[in-house]
Residue frames relative to the residue before (quaternion, step in Angstrom):
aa qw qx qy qz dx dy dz
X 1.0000 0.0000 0.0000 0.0000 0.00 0.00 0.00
X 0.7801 -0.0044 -0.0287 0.6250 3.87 0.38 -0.91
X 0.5593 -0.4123 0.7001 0.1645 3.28 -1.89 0.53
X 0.4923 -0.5752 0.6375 0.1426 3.24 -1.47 1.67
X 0.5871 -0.5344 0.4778 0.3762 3.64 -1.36 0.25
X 0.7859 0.3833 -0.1886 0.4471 3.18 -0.84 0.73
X 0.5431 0.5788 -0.4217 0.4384 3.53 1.00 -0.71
X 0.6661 0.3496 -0.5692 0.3318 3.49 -0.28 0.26
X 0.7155 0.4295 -0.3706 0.4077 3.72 0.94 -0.34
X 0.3023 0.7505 -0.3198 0.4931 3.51 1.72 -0.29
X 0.7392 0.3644 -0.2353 0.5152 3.52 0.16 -1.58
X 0.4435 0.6224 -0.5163 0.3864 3.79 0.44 -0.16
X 0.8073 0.2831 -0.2255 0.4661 3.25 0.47 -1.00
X 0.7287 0.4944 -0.2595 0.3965 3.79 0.57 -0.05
X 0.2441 -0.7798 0.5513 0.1687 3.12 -0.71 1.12
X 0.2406 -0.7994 0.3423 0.4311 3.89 -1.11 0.15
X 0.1688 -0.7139 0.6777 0.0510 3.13 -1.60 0.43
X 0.5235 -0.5198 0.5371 0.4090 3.61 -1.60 1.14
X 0.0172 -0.7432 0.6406 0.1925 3.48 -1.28 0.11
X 0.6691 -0.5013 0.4234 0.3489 3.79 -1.30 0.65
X 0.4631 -0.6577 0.5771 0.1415 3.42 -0.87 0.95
X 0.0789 0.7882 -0.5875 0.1654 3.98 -0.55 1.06
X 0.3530 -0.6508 0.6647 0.1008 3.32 -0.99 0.94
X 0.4740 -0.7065 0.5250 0.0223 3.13 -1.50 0.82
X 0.3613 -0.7151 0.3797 0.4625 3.49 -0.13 0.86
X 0.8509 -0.3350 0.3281 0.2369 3.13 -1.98 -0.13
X 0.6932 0.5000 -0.1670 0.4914 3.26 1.07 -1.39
X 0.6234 0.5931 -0.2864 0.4213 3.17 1.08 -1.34
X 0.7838 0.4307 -0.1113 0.4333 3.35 0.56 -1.32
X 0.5487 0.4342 -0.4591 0.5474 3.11 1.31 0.17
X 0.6047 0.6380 -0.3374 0.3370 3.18 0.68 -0.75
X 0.7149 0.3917 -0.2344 0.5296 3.62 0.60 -1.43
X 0.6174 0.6070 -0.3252 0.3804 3.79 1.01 -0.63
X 0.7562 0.3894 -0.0825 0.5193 3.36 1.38 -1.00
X 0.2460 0.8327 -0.1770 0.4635 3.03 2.11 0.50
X 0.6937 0.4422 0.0332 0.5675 2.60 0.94 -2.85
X 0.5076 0.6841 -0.4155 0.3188 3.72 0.18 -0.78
X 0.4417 -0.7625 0.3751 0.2878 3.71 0.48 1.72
X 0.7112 0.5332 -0.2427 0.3885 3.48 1.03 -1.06
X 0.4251 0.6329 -0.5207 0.3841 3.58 1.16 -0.48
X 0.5916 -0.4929 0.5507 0.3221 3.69 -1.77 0.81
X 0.6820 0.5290 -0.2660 0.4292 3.77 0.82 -0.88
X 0.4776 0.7054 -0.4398 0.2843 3.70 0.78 -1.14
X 0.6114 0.6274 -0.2569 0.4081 3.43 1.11 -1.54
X 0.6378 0.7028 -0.1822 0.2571 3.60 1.04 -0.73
X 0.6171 0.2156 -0.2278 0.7216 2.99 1.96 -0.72
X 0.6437 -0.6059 0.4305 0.1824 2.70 -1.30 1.96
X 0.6833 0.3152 -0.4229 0.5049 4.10 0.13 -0.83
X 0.7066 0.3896 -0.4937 0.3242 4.08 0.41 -1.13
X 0.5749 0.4591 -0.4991 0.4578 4.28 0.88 -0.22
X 0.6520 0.5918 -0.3390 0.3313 3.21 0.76 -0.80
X 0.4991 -0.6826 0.3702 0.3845 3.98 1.45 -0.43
X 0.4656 0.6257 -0.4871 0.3931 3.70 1.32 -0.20
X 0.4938 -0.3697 -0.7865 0.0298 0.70 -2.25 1.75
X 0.4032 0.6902 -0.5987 0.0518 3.85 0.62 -1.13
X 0.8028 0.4070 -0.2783 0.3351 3.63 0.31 -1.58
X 0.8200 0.3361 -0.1897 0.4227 3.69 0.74 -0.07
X 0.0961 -0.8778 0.4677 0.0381 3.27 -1.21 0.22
X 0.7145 -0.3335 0.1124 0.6046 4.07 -1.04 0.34
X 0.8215 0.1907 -0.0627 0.5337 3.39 -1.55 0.29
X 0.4613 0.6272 -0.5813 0.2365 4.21 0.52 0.14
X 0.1463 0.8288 -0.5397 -0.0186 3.45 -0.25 0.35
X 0.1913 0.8132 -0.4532 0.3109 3.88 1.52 0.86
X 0.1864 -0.7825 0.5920 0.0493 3.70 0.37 1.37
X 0.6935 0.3515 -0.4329 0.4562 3.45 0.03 -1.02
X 0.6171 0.2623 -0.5343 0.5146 3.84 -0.28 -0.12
X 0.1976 0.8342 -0.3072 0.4131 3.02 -0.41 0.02
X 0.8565 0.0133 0.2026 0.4745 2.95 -0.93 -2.17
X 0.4696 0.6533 -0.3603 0.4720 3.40 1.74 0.05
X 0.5762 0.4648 -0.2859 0.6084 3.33 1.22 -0.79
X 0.7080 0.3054 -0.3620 0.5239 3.74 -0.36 -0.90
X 0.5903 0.3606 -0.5547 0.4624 4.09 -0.03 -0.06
X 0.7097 0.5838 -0.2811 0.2765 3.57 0.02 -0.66
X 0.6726 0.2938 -0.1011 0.6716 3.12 1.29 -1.55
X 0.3307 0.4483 -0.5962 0.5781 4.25 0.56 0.42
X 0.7798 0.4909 -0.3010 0.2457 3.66 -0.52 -1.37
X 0.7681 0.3720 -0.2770 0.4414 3.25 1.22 -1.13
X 0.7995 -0.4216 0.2160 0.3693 3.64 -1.36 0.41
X 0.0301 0.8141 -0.5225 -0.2516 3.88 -0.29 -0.04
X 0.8530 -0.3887 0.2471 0.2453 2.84 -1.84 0.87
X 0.6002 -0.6674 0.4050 0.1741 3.83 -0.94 1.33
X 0.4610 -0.4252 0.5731 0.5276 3.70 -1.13 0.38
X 0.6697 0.5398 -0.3442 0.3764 3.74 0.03 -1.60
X 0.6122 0.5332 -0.4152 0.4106 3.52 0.74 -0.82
X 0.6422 0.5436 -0.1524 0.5185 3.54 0.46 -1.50
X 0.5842 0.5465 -0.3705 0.4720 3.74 0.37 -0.78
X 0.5455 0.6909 -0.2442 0.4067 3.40 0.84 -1.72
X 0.7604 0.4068 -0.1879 0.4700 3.29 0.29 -1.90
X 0.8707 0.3043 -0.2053 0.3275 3.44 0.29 -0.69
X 0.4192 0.5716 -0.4177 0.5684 3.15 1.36 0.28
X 0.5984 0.5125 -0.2770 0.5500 4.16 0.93 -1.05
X 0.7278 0.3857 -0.3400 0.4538 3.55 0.52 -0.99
X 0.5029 0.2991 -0.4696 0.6611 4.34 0.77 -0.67
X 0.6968 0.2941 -0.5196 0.3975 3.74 -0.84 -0.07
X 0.8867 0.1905 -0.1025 0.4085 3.75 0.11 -0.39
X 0.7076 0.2392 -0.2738 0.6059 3.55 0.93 0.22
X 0.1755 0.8880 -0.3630 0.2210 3.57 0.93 -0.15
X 0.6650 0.3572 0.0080 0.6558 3.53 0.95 -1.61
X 0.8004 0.1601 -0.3348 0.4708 3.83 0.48 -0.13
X 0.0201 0.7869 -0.5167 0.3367 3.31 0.72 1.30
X 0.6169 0.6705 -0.3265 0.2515 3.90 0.98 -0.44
X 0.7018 -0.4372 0.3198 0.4627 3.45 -0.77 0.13
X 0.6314 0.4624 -0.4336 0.4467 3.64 0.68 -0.91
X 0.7497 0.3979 -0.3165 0.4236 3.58 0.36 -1.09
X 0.5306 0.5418 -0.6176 0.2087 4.03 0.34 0.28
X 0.5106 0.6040 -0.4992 0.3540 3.66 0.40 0.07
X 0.7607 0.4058 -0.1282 0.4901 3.38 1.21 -0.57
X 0.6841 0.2755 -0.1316 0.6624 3.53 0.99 -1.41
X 0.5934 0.5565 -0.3832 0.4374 3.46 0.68 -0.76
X 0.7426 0.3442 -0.2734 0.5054 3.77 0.32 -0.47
X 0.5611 0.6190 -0.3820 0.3950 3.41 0.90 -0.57
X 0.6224 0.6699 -0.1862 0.3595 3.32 1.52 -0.87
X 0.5891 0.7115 0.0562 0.3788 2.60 1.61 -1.55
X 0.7796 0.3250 -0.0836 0.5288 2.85 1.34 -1.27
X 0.7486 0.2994 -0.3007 0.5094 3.34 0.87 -0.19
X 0.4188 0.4598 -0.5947 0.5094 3.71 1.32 0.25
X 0.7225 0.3262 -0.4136 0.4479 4.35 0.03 -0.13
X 0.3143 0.6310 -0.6498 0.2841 4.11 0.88 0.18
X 0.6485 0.3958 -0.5346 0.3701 3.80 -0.28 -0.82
X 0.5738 0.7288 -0.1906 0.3214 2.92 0.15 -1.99
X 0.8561 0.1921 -0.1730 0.4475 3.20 0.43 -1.30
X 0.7041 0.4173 -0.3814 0.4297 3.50 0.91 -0.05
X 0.4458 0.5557 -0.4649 0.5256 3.79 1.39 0.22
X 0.6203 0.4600 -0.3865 0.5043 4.09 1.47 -0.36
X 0.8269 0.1394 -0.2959 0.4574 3.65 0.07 -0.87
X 0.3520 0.4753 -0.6758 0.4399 4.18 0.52 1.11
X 0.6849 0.5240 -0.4791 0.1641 3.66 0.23 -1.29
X 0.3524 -0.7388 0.5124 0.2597 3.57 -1.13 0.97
X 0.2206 -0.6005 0.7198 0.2696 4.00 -1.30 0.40
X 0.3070 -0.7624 0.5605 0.1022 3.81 0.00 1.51
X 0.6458 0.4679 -0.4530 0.3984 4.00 0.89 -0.65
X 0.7109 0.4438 -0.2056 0.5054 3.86 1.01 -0.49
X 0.3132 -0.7369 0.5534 0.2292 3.89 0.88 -0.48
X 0.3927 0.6377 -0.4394 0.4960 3.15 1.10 0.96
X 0.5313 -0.4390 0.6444 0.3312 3.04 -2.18 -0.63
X 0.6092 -0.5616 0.4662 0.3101 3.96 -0.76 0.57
X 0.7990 0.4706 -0.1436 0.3455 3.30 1.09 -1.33
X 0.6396 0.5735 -0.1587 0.4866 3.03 2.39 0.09
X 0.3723 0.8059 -0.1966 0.4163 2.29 1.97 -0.80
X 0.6724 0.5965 -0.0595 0.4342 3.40 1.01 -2.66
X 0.7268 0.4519 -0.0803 0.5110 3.16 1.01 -1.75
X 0.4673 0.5139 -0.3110 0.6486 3.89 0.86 0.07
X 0.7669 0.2879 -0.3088 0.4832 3.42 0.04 -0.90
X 0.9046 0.0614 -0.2530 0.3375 3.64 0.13 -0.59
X 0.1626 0.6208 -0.6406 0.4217 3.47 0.96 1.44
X 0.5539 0.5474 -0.3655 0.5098 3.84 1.12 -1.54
X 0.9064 0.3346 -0.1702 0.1935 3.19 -0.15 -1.15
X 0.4832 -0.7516 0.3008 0.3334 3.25 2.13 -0.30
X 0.3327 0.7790 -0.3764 0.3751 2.89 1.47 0.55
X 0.0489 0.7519 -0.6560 -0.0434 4.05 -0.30 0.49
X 0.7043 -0.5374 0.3912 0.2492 2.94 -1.61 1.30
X 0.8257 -0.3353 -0.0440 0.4515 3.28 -1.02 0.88
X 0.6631 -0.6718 0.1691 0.2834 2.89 0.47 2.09
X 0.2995 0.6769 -0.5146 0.4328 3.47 1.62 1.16
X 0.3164 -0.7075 0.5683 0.2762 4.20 -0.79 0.79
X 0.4301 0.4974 -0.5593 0.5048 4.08 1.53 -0.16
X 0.5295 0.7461 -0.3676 0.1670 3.36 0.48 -0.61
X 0.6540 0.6271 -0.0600 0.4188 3.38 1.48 -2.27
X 0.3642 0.6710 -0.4156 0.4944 3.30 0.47 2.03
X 0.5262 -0.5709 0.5022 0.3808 3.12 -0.77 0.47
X 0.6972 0.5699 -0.2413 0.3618 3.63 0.64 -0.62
X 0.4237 0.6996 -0.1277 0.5611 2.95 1.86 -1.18
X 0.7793 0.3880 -0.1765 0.4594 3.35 -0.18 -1.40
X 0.6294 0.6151 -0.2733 0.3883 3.63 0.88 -1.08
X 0.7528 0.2569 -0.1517 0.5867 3.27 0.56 -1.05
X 0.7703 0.2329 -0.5374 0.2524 3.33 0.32 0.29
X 0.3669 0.6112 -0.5526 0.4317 3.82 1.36 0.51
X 0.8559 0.3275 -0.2377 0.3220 3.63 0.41 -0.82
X 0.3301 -0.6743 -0.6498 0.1189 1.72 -0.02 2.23
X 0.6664 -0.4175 0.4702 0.4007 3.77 -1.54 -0.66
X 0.1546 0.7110 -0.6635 0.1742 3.14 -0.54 1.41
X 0.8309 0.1693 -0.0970 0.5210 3.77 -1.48 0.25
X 0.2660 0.7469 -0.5773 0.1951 3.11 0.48 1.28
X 0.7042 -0.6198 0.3449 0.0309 2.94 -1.84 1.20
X 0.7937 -0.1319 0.2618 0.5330 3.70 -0.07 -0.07
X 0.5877 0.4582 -0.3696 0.5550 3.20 1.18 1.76
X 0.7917 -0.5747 0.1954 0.0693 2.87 -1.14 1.18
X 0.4139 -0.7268 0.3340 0.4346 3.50 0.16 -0.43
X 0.5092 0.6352 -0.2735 0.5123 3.21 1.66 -0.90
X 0.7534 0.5520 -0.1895 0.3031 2.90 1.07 -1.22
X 0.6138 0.4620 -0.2033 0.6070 3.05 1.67 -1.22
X 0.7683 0.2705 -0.3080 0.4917 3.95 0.29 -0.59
X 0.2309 0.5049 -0.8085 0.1950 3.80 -0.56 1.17
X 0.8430 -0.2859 0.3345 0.3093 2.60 -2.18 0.19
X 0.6957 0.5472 -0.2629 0.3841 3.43 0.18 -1.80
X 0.7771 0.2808 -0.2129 0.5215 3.88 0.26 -1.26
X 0.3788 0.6819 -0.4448 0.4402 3.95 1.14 0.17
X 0.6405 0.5199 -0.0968 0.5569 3.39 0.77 -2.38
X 0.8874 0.0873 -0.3562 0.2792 3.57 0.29 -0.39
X 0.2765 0.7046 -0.4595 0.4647 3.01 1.38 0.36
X 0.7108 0.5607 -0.2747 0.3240 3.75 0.76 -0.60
X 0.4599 0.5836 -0.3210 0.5873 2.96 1.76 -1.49
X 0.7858 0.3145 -0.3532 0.3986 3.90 -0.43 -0.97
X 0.6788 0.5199 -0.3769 0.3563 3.55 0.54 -0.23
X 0.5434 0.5349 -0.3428 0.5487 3.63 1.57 -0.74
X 0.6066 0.4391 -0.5143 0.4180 3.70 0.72 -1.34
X 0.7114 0.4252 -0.4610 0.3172 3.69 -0.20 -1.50
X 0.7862 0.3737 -0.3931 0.2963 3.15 -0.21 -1.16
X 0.6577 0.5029 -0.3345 0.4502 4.22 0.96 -0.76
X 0.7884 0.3097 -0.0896 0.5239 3.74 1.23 -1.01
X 0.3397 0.8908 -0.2978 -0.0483 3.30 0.78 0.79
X 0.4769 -0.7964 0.1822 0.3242 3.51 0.10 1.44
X 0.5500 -0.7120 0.3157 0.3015 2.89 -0.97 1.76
X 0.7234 0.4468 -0.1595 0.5015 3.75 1.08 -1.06
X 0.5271 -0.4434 0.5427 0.4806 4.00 -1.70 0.31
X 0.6178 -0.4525 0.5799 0.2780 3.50 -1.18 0.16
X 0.8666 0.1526 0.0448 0.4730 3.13 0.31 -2.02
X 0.6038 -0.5406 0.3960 0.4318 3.16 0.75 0.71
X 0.8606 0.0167 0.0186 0.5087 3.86 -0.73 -1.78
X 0.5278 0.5253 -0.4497 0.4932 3.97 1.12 0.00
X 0.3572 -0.8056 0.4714 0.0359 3.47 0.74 0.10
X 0.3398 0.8068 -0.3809 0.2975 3.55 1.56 1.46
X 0.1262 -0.8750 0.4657 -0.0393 2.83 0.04 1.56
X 0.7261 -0.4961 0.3127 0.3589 3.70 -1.06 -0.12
X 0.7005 0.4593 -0.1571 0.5231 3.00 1.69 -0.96
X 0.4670 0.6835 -0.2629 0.4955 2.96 1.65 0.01
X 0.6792 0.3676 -0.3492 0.5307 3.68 1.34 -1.17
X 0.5571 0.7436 -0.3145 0.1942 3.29 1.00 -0.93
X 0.7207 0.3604 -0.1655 0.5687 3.06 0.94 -1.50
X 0.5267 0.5001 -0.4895 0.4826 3.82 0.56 -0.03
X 0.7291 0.4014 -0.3649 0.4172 3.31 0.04 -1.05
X 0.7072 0.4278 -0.4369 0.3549 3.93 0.61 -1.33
X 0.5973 0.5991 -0.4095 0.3414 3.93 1.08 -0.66
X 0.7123 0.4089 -0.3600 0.4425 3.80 0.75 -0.68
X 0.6065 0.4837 -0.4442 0.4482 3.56 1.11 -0.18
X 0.5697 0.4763 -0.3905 0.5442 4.08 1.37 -0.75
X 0.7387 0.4728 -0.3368 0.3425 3.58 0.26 -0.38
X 0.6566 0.6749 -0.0031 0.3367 2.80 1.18 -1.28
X 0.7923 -0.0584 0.2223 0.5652 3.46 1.30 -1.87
X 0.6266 -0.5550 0.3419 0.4271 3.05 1.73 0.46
X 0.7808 0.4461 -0.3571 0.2527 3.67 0.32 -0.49
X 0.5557 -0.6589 0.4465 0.2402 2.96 -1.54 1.57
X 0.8437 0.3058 -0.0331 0.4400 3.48 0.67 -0.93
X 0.0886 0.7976 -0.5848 -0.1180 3.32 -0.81 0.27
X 0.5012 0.6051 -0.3605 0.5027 3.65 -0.99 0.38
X 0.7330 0.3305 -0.3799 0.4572 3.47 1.04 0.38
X 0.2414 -0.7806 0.5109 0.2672 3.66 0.67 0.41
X 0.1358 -0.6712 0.6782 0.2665 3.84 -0.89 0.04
X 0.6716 -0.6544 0.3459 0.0328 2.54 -1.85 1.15
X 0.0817 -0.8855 0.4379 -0.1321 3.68 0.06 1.48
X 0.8968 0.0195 0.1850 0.4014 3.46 -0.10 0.74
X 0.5673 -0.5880 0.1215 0.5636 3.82 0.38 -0.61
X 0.4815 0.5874 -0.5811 0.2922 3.31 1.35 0.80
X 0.6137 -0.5906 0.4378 0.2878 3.38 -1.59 0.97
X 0.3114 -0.7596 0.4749 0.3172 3.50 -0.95 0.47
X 0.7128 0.3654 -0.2004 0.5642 3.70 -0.48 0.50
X 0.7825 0.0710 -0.0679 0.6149 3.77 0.22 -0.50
X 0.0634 -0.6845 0.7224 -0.0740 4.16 0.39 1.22
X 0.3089 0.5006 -0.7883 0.1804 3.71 -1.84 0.43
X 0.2333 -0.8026 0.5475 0.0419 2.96 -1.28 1.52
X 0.6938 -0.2216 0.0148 0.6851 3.72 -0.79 0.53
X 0.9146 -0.0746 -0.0014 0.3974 3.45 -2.10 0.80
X 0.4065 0.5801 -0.6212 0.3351 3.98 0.32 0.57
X 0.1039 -0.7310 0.6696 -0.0805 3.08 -1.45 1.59
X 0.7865 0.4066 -0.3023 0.3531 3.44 0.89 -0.06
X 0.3023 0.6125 -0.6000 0.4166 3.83 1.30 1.09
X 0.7530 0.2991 -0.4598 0.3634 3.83 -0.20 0.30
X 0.3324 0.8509 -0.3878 0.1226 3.50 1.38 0.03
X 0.3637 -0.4641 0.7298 0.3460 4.20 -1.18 0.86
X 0.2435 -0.5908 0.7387 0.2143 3.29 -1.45 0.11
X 0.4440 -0.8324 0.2815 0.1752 4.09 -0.38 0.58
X 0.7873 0.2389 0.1724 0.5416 2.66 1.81 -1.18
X 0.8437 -0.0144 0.1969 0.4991 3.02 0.26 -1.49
X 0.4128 -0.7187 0.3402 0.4442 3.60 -0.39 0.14
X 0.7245 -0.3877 0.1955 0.5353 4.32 0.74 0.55
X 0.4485 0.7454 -0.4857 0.0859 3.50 -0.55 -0.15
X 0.5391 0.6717 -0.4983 0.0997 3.31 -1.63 0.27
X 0.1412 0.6095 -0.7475 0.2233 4.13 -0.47 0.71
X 0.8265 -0.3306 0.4277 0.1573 2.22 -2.50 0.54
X 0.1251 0.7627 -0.6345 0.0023 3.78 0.10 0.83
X 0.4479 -0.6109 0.5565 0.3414 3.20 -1.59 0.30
X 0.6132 -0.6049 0.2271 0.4544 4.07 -0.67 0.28
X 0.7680 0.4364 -0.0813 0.4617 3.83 1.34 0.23
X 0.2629 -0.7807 0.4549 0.3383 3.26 -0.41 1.21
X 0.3682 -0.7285 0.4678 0.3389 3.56 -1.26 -1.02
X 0.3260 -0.7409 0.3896 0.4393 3.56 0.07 0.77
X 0.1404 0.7338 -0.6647 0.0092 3.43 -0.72 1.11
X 0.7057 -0.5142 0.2731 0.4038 3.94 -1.28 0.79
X 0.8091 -0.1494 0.0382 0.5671 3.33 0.38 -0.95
X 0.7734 -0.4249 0.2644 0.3891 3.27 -2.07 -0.18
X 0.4969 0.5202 -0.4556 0.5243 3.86 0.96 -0.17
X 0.7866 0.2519 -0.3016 0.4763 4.17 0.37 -0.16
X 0.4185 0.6128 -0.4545 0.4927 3.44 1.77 0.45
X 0.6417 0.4886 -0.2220 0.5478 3.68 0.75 -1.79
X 0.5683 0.7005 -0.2718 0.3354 3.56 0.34 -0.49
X 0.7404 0.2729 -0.0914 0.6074 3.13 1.01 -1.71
X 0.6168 0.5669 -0.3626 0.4083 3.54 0.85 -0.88
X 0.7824 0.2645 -0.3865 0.4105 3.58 0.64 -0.74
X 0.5266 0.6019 -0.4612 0.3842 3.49 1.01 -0.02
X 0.6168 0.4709 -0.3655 0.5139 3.95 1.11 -0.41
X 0.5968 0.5906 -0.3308 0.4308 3.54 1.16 -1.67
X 0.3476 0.6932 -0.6295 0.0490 4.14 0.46 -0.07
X 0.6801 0.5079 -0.3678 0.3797 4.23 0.96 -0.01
X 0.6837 0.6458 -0.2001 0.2748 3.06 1.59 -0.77
């Protein structure tokens, strides 16, 4: 159903290929299943599964102010511990460990993926655009609802959910402007993901044989912003109101300076089997369409 953040600049680097169908062990899958389970103390960790996606939204929903009712609420509430994270990835080498293999990155491999960008992504949709009294990530979204823009110009796309993940952040963008693409707001979060990679860099490939690496998002992302808007640097956020420049954390975040220990984050509800789709943009796809707890 939706496209992880980022996956349209991701797919740049991936070519497709059929890949071998593989089942996950037992343990694992229990594990990542009992993961998903709304009630789990962890669940809260991935920013979209605290966040209620898909539940709160729907085709063609394009109701910002709900919304920003949600992201005030969840900003306010406490976010999830280095120690917390540690946890996960210490559980996942203890239980997924052995299905580490190429066949399984379409599954485990993304699973990584997504929760190695949770901080990251909730230090993006907390950050405030103080000239609007808003959220940054509404801000983005506002602008190209106005403008009729749909996320990678896909109409599955035209959701509140949609829009989210692709503001956080907005890279390789489609039929848009530059003005459009370089404002402040998608700049600021563009920073947040540059500080995470470069301070949290994941210890493991994402995708196993694609070989996605932190330094890998990094330097994508800083090129479309040098190409793009001119900027030499990214990772320095400018100062705006009472967000800090260079070290942003919104209300009670404790896990933007995190070492990652181990692994790079991972874990939702998976079913026990991947599918041989071509590339990672029809991988992210299915995964977040299964991942609806995570």
């Amino acid at each position: 159903m939706k496209f992880a953040s980022f996956t349209s600049t991701i797919a740049l680097a991936l070519s497709a290929a059929v890949r071998t169908e593989a089942t996950l062990s037992i343990g694992c899958n229990t594990y990542l299943n009992a993961l998903a389970i709304p009630s789990h103390p962890l669940a809260k960790c991935r920013v979209y599964t605290a966040l209620g996606f898909p539940a709160i939204t729907g085709a063609h929903d394009h109701d910002t102010a709900k919304l920003e009712k949600i992201l005030t609420t969840y900003c306010a509430t406490p976010a999830c511990t280095t120690d917390q994270y540690a946890g996960v990835y210490k559980d996942l080498q203890i239980n997924c460990g052995a299905d580490m293999i190429p066949e399984n990155q379409e599954t485990l491999g993304t699973v990584l993926y997504m929760w190695y960008l949770s901080p990251a992504q909730r230090d993006a949709v907390c950050y405030q655009d103080t000239t609007k009294s808003t959220h940054c990530v509404i801000t983005s979204m506002n602008e190209m609802i106005e403008r009729g823009q749909l996320p990678d110009a896909n109409t599955n796309e035209d959701d509140l959910y949609g829009y989210l993940q692709y503001v956080t952040p907005l890279a390789n963008p489609t039929n848009i402007s530059a003005t459009s693409f370089c404002t402040s707001c998608n700049q600021q979060v563009a920073n947040i993901f540059a500080n995470y990679y470069n301070k949290n860099p994941a210890s493991f490939s994402l995708q196993f044989t694609q070989n996605l690496t932190s330094a890998y998002l990094s330097t994508v992302l800083a090129d479309q912003y040098r190409g793009q808007c001119g900027l030499t640097t990214l990772g320095l956020p400018t100062a705006t109101g009472g967000n800090t420049p260079g070290a942003f954390q919104p209300t009670n975040v404790t896990e933007a300076s995190m070492k990652p220990p181990g692994l790079d984050n991972g874990a939702s509800g998976v079913a026990g089997k991947t599918i041989g789709l071509g590339s990672l943009i029809g991988t992210l796809a299915f995964v977040a369409s299964v991942f609806t707890l995570v």
